[in-house]
KOLPAVEX-55980 format. One line per 2 residues: number of its first residue (from 0); their letters; for each residue x, y, z of N, C-alpha, C. Coordinates in pm, 1 decimal. Layout:
BEGIN
NUM = a = X,Y,Z,X,Y,Z,X,Y,Z | ...
***
This chain:
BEGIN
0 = xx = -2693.8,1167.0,825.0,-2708.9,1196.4,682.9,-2698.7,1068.3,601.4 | -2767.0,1063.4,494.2,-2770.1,942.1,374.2,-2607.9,903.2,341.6
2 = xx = -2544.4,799.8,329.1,-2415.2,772.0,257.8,-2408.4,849.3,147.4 | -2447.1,859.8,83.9,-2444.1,934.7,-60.2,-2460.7,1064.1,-32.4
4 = xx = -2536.2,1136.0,31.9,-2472.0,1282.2,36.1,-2385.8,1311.8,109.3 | -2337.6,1240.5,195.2,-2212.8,1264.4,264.5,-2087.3,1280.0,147.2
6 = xx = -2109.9,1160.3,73.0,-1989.0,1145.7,3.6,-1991.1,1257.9,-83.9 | -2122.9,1286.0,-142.3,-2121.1,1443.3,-218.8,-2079.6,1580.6,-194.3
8 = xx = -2115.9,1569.6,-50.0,-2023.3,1697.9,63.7,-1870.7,1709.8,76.6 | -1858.7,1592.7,101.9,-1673.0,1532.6,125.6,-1583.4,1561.2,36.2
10 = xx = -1669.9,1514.9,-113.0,-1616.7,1497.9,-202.0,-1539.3,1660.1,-237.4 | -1664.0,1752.7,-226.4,-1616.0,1916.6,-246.5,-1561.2,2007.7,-146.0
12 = xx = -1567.9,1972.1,-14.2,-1588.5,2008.8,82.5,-1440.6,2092.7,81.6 | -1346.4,2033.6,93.1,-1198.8,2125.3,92.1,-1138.2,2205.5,2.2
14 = xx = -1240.1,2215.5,-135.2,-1173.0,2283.8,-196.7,-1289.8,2413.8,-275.0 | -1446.9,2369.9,-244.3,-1551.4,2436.0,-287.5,-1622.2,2485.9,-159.5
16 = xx = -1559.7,2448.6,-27.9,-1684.0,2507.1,104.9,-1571.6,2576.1,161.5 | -1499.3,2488.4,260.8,-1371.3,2535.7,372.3,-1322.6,2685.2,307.4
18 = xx = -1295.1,2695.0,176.5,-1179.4,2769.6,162.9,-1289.3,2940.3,164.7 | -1416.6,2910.6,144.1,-1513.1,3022.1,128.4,-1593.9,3043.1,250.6
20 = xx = -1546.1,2990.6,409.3,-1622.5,3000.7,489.1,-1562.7,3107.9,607.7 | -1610.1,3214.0,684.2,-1559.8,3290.7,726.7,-1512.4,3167.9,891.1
22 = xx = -1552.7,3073.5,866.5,-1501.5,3039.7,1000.9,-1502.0,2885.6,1009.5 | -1365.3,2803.8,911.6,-1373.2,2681.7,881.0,-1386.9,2579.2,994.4
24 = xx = -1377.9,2646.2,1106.9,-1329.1,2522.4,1245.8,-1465.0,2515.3,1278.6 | -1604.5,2530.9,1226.5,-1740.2,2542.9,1259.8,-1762.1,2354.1,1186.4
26 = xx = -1669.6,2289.6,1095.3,-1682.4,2231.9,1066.6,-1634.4,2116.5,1088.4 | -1516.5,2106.5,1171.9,-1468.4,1993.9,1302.4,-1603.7,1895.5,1344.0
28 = xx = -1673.9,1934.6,1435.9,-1760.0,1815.5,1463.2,-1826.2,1728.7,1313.1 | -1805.0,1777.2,1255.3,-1888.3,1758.5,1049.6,-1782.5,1627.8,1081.2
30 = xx = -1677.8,1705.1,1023.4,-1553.9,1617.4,1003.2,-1534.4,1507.5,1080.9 | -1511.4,1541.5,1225.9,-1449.5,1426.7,1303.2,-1581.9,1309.2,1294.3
32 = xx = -1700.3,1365.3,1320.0,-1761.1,1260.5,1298.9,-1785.8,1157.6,1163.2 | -1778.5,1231.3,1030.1,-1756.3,1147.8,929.3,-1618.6,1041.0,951.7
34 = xx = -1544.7,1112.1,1014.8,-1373.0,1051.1,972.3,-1453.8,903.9,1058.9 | -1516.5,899.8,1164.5,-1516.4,768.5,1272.4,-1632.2,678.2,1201.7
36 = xx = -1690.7,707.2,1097.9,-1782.0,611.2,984.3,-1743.0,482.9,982.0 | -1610.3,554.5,868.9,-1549.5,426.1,811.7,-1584.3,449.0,715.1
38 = xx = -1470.8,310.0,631.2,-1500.6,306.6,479.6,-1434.4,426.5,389.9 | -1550.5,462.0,283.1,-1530.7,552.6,179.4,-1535.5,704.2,265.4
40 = xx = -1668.9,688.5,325.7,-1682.9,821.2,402.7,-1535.8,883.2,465.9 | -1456.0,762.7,527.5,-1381.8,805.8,624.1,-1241.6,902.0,572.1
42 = xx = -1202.4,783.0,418.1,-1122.6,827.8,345.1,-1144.5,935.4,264.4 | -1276.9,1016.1,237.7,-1328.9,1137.7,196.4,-1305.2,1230.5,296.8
44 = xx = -1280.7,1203.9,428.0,-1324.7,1267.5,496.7,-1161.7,1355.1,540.8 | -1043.5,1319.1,538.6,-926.7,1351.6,505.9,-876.1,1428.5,486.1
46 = xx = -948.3,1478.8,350.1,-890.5,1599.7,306.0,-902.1,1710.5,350.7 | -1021.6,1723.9,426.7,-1142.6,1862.7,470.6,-1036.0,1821.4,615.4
48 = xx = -1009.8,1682.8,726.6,-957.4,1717.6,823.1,-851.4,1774.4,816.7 | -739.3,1715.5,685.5,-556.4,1766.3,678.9,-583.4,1944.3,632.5
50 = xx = -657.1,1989.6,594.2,-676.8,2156.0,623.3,-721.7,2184.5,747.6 | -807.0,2143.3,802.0,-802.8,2196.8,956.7,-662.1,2178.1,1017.8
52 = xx = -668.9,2050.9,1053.6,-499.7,2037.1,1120.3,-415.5,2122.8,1052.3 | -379.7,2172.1,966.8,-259.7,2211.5,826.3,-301.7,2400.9,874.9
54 = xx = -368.6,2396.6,890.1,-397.6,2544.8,877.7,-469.3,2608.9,1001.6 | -580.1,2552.1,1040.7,-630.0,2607.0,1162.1,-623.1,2537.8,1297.4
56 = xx = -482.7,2467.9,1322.6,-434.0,2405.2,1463.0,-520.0,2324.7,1531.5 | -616.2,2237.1,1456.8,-710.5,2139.3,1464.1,-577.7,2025.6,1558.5
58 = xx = -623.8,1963.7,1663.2,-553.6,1886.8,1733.3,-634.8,1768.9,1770.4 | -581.6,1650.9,1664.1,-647.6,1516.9,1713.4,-650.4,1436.0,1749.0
60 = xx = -616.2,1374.2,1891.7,-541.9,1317.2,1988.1,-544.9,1166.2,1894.5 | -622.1,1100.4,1838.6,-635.9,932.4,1792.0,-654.8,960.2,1661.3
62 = xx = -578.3,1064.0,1591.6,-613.3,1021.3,1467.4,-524.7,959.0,1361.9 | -391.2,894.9,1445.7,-323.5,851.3,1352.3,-359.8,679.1,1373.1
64 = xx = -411.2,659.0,1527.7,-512.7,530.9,1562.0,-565.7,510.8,1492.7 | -693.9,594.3,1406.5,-792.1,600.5,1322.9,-728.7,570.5,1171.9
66 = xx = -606.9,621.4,1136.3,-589.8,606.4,1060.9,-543.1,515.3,995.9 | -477.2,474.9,1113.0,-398.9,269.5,1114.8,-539.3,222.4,1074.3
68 = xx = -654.5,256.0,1149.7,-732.9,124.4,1098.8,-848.6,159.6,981.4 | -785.9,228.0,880.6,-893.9,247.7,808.5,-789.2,179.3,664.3
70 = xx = -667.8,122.2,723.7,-603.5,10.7,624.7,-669.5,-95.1,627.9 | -751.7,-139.3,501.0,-816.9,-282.4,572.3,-792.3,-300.9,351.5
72 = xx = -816.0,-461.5,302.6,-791.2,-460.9,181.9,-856.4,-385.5,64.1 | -967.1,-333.2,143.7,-1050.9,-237.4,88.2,-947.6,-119.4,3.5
74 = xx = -881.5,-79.5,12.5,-810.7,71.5,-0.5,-727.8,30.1,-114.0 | -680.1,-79.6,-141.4,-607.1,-83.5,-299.9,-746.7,-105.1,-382.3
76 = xx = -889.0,-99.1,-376.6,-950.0,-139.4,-528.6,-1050.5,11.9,-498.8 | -1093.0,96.4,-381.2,-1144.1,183.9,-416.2,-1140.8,243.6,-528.2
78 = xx = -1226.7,347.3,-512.4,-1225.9,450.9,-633.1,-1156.2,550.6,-551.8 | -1159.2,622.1,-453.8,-1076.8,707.3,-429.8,-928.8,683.4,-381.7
80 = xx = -867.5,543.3,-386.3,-731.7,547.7,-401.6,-658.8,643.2,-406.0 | -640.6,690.6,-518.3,-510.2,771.6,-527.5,-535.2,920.0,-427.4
82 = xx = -652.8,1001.3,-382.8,-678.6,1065.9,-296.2,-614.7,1028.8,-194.1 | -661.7,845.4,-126.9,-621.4,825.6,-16.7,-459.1,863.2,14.7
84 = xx = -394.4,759.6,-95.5,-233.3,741.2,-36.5,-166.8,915.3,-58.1 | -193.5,988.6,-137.0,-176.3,1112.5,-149.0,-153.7,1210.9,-27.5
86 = xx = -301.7,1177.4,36.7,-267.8,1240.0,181.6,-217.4,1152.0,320.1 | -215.8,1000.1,251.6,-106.3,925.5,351.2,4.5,943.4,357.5
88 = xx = 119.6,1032.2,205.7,189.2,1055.8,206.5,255.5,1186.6,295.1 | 142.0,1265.4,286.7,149.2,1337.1,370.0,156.2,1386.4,502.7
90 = xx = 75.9,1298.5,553.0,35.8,1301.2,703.7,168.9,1170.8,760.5 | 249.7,1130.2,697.5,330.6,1021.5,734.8,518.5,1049.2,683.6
92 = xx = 514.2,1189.3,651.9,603.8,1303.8,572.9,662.8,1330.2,688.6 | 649.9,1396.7,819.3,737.7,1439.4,911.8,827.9,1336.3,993.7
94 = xx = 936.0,1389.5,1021.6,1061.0,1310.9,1060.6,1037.4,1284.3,1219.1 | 960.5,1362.6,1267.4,959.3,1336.7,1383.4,848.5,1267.4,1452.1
96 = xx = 774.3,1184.7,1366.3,685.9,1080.7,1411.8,731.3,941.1,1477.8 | 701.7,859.2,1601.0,806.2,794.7,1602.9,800.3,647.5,1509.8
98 = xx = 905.2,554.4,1523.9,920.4,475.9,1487.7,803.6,331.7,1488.6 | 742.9,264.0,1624.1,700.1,266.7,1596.2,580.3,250.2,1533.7
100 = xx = 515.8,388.8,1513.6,407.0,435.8,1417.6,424.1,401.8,1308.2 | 516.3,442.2,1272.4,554.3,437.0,1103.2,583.4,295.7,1032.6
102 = xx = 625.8,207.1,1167.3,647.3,41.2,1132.6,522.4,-27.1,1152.2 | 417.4,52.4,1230.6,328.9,-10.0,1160.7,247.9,-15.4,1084.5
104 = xx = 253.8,93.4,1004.7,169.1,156.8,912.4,260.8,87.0,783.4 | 351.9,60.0,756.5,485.0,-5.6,689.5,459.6,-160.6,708.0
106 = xx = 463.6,-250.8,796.6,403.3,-383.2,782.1,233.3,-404.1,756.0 | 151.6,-298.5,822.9,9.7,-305.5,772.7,-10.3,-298.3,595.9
108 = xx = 77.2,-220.9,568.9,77.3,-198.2,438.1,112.4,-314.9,336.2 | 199.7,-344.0,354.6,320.4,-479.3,378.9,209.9,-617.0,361.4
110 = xx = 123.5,-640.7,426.5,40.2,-762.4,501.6,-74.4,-735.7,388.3 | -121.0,-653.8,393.8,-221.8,-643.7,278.7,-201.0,-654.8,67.2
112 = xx = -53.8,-566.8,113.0,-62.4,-619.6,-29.9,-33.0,-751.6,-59.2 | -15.7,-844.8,7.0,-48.2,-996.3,-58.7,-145.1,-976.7,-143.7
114 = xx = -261.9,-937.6,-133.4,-420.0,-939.6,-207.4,-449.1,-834.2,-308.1 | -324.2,-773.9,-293.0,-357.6,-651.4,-382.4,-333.7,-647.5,-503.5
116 = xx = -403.2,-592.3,-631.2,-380.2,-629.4,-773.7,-217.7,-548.8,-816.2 | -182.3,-583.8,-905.5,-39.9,-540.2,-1000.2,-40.4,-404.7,-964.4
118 = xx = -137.6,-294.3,-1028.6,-145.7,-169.4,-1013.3,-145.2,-81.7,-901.1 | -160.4,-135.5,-792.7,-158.3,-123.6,-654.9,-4.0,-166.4,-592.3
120 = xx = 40.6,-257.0,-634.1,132.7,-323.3,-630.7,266.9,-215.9,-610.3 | 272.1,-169.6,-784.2,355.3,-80.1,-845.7,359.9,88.6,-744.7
122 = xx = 247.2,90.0,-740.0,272.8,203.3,-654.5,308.0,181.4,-510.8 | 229.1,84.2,-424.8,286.2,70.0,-283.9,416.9,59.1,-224.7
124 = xx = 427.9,-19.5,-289.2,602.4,-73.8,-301.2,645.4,45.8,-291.9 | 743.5,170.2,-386.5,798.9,257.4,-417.2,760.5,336.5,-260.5
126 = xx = 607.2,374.4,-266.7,582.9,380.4,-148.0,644.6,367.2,-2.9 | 622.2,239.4,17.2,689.8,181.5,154.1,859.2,199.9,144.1
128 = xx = 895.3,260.3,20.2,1025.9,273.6,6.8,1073.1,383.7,89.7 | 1005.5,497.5,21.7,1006.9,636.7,65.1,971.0,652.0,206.9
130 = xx = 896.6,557.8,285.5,912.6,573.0,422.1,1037.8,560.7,476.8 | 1052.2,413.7,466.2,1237.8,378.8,478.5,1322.1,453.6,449.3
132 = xx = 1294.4,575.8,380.5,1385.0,678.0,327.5,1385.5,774.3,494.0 | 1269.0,831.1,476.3,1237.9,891.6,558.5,1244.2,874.1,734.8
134 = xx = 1283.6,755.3,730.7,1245.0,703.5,878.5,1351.9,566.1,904.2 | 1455.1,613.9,903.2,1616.4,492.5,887.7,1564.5,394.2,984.4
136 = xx = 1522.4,447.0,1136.1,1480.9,370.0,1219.0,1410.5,204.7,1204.1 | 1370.5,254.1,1060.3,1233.9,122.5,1039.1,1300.8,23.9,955.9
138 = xx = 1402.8,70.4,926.8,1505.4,-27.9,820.2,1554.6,-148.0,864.1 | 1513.2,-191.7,1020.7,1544.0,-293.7,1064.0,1450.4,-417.5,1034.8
140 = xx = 1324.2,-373.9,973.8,1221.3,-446.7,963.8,1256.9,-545.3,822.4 | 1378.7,-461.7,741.7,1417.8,-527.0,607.9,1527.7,-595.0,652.3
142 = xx = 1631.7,-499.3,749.3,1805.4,-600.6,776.7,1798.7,-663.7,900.3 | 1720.6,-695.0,945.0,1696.7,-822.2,1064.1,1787.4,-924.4,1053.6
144 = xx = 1921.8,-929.1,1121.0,1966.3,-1016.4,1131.4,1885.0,-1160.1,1133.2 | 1813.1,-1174.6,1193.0,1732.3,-1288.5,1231.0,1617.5,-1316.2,1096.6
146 = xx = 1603.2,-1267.9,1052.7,1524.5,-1237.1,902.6,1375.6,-1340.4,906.9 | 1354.1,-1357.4,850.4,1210.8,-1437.3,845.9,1231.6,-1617.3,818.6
148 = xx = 1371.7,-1627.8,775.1,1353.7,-1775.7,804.0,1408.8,-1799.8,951.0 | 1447.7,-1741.0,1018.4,1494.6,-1768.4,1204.1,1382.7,-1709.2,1239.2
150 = xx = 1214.3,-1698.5,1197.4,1129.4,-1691.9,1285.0,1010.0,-1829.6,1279.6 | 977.0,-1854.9,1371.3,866.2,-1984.2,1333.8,724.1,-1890.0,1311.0
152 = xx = 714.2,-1733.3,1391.7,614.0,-1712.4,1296.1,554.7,-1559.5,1395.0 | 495.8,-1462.2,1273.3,550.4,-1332.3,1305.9,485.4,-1272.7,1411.5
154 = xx = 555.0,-1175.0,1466.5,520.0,-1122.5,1609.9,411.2,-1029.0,1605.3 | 430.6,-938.9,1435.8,295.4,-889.4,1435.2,152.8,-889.9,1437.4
156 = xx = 117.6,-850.3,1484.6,-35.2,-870.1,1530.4,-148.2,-771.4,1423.3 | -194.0,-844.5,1337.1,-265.0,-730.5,1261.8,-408.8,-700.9,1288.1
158 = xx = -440.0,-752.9,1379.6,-638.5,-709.6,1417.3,-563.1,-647.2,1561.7 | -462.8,-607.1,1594.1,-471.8,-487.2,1684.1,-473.4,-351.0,1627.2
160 = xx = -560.3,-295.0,1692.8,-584.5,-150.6,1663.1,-509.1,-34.3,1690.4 | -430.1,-74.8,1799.4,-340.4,43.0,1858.1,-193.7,10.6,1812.7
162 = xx = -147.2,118.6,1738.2,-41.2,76.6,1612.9,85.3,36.1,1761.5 | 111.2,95.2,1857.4,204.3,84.2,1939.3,128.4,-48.7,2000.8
164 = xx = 69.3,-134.9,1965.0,80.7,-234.2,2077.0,106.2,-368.9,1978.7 | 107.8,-336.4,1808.3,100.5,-393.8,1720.7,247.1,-512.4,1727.6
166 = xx = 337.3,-467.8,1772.2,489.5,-513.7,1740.4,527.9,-505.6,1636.5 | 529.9,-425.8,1563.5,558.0,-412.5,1441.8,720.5,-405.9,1406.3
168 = xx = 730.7,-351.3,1492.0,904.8,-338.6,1519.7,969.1,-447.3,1539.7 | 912.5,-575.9,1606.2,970.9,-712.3,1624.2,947.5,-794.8,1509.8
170 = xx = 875.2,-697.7,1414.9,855.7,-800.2,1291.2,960.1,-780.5,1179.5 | 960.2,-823.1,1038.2,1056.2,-830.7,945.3,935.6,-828.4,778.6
172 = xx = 981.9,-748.2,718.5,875.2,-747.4,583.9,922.7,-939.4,526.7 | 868.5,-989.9,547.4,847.4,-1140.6,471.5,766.7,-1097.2,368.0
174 = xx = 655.2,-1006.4,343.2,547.1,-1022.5,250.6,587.0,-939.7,146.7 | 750.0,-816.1,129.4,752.5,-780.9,43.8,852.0,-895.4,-44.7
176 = xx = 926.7,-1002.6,28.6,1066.5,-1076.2,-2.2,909.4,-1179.7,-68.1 | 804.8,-1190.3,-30.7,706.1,-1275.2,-60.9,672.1,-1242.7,-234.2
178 = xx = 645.4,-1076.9,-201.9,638.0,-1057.5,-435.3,760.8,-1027.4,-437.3 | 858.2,-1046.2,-449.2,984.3,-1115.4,-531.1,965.8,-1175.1,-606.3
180 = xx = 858.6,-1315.6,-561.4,837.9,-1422.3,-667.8,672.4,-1369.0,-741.4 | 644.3,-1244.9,-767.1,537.8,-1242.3,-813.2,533.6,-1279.5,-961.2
182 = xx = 377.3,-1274.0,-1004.0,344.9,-1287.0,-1107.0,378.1,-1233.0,-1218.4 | 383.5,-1106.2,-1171.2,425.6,-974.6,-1278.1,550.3,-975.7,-1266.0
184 = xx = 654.8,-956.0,-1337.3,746.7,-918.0,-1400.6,800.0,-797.0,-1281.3 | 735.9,-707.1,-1315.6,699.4,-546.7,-1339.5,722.7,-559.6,-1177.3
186 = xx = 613.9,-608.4,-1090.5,609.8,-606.5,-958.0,715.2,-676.3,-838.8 | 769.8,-818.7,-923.1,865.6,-848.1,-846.0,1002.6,-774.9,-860.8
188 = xx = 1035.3,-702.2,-949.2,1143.6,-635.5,-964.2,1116.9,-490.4,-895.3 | 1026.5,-441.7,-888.8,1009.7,-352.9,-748.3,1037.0,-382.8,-652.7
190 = xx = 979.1,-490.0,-599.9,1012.4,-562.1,-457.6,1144.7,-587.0,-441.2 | 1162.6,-639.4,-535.0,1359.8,-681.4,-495.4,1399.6,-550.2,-476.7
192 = xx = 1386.7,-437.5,-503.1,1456.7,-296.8,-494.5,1511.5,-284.4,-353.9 | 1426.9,-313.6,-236.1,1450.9,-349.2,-68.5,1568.3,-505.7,-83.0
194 = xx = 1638.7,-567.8,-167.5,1758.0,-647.9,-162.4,1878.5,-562.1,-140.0 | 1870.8,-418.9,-172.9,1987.4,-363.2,-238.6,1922.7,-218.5,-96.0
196 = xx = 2041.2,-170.9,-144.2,2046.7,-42.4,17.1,1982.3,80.1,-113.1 | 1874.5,126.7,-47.3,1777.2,255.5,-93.7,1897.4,384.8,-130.8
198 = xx = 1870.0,453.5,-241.8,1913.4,612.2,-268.2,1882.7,664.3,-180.3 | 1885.5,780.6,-165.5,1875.1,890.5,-48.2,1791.5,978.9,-120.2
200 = xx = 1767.3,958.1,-267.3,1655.5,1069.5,-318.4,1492.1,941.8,-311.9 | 1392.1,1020.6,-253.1,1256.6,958.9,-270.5,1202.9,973.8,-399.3
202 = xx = 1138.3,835.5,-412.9,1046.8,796.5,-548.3,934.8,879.9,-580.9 | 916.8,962.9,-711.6,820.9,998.2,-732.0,694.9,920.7,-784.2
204 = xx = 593.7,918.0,-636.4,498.1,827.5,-681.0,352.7,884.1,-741.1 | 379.6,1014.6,-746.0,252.6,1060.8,-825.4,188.2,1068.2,-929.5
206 = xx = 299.2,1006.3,-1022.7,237.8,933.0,-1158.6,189.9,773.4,-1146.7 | 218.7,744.1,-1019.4,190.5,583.4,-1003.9,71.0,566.6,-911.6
208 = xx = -33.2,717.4,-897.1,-128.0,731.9,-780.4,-229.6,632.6,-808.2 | -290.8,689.3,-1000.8,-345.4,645.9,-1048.9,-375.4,556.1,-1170.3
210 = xx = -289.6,463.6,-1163.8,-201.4,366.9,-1257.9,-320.1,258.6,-1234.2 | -374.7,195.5,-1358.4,-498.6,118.9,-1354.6,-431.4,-38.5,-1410.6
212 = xx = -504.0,-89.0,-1436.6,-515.6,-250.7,-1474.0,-512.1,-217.2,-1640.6 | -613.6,-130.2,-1664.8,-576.7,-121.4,-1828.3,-475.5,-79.8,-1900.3
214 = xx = -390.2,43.9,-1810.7,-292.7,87.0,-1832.9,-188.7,-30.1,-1848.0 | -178.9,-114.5,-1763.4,-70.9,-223.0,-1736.9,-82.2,-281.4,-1855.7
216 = xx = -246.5,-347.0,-1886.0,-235.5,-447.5,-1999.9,-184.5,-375.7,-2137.2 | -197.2,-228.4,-2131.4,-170.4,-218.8,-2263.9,-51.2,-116.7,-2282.4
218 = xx = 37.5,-158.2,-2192.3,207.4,-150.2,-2205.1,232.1,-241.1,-2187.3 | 172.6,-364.2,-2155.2,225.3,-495.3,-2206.2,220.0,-566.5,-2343.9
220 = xx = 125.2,-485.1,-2406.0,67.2,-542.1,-2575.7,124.8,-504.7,-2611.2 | 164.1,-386.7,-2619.8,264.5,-279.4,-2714.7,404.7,-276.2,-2683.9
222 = xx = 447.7,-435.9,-2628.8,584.6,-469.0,-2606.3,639.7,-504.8,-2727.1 | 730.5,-463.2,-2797.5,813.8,-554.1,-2870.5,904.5,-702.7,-2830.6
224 = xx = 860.1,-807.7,-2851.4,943.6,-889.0,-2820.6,1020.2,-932.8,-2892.5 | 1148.4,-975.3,-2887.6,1271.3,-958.0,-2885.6,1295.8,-1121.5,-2950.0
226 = xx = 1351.6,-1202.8,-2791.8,1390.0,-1295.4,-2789.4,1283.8,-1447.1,-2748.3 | 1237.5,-1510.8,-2818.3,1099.1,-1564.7,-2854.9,1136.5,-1689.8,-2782.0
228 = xx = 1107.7,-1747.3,-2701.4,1159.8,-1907.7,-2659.3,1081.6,-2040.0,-2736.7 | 1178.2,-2167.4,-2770.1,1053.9,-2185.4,-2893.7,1112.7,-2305.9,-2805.2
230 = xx = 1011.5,-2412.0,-2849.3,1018.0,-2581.0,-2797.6,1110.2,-2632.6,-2943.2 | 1260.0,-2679.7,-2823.7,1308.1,-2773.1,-2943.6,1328.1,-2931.3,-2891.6
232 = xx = 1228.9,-2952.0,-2756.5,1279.4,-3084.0,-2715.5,1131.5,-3164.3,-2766.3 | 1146.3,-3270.3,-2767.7,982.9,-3351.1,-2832.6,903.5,-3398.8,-2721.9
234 = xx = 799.6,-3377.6,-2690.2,720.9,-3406.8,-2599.0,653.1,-3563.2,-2605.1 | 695.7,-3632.7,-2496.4,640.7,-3784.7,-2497.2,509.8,-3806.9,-2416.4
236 = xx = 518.1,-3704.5,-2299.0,428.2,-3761.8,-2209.8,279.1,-3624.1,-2218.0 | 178.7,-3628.7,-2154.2,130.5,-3511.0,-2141.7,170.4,-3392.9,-2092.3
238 = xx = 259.3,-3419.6,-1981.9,246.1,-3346.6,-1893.2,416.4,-3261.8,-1870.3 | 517.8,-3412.1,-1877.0,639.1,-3352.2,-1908.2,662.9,-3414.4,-1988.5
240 = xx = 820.7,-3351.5,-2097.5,880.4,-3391.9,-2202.5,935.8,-3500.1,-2160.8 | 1039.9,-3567.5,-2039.7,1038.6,-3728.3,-2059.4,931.0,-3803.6,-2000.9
242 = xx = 962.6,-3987.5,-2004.6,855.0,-4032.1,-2003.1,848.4,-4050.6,-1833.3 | 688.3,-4036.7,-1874.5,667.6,-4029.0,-1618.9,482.3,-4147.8,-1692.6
244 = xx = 442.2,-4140.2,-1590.0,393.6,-4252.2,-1573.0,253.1,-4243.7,-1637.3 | 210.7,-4115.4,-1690.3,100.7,-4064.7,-1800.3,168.0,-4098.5,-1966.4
246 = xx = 270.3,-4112.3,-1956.0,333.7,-4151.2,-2120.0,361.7,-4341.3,-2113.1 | 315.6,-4399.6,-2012.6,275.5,-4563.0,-2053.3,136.1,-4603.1,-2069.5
248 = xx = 48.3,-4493.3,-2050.7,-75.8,-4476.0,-2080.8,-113.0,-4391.0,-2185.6 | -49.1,-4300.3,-2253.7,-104.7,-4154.8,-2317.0,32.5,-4154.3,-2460.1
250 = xx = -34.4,-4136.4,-2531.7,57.4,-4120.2,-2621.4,8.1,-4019.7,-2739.6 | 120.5,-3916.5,-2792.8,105.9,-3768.3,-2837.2,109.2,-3800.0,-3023.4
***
């Protein structure tokens, strides 16, 4: 089928076809084969599979394989974002998944948002929190004795495909202690939240599914500021206020 009507099918498929069909499991081969596409298709393709599995005992031996690798940097700027992590939350919800799976779906996550914008940011984070909530096991990846400066350099492997062969477990989040020092304000003070030992109640991230770039800029305009920092030292040189070796040449 064309990309584009796939995505038009996908798009309705779980909530305008499945639920009106006398016999939804006719639609498994539909599904499994969209899910192995890739891309947009694959992450459309999700919703229509988590009702089979969820309801009609759909059993899919590689699909949490599949699902490790359909993390690629692509998935923080889509358009269907907030769909995606919605039912990542879901499918990554039971306690009895093991460890780990979940560590590597937790450093994959981890590794990518280096690249990922503010708005993406804000929600992942909280995110990867609520796993750690959920899954104590993985909490070693934050209290590593050995932490990321006693490593010369990390064990995880991220172009492996098979989340158990990943080492994810021998690794340590460096890349969330990494936005600490972010740009945003907003984002490194999320990150530091993993300095301090997690609540036991999970973050509600469903107002943060679909949290945009415009949204950000304009709760940042509509800040009142307060305390104004003003220059009271006199500037000699270009570049810094005493004199360095552009202020025996340059003068203000």
């Amino acid at each position: 089928l064309p990309t584009g009507l796939y995505k038009k099918v996908l798009v309705i498929l779980h909530d305008s076809i499945l639920p009106y069909m006398n016999e939804p499991t006719l639609m498994i081969d539909f599904l499994t084969v969209a899910y192995g596409i890739g891309g947009a298709i694959s992450l459309l393709a999700l919703n229509g599979l988590f009702i089979l599995i969820h309801q009609h005992n759909l059993e899919y031996p590689d699909f949490y394989k599949k699902l490790y690798n359909l993390l690629d940097p692509s998935i923080y700027h889509v358009k269907y974002r907030a769909r995606f992590f919605h039912l990542l939350d879901l499918f990554l919800s039971s306690s009895h998944l093991p460890a780990y799976l979940v560590a590597a779906f937790i450093k994959r996550l981890s590794r990518l948002a280096l690249t990922a914008p503010p708005e993406a940011l804000l929600m992942v984070i909280p995110f990867i929190c609520n796993l750690f909530r959920r899954h104590p096991a993985c909490r070693l990846l934050v209290h590593r004795p050995d932490g990321p400066e006693a490593m010369s350099e990390d064990p995880y492997i991220m172009e492996e495909e098979e989340p158990s062969e990943s080492r994810a477990l021998q690794s340590c989040l460096w890349e969330i202690q990494a936005l600490q020092n972010h740009y945003h304000p907003d984002v490194a003070k999320a990150a530091a939240v993993l300095n301090q030992s997690l609540s036991e109640m999970e973050d509600d991230i469903s107002g943060l599914l679909e949290l945009s770039a415009y949204e950000l800029f304009d709760k940042e305009v509509k800040k009142k500021a307060t305390d104004v920092p003003l220059e009271f030292e006199q500037v000699r040189g270009l570049f810094r206020k005493k004199s360095d070796i552009f202020a025996e040449h340059f003068t203000l």
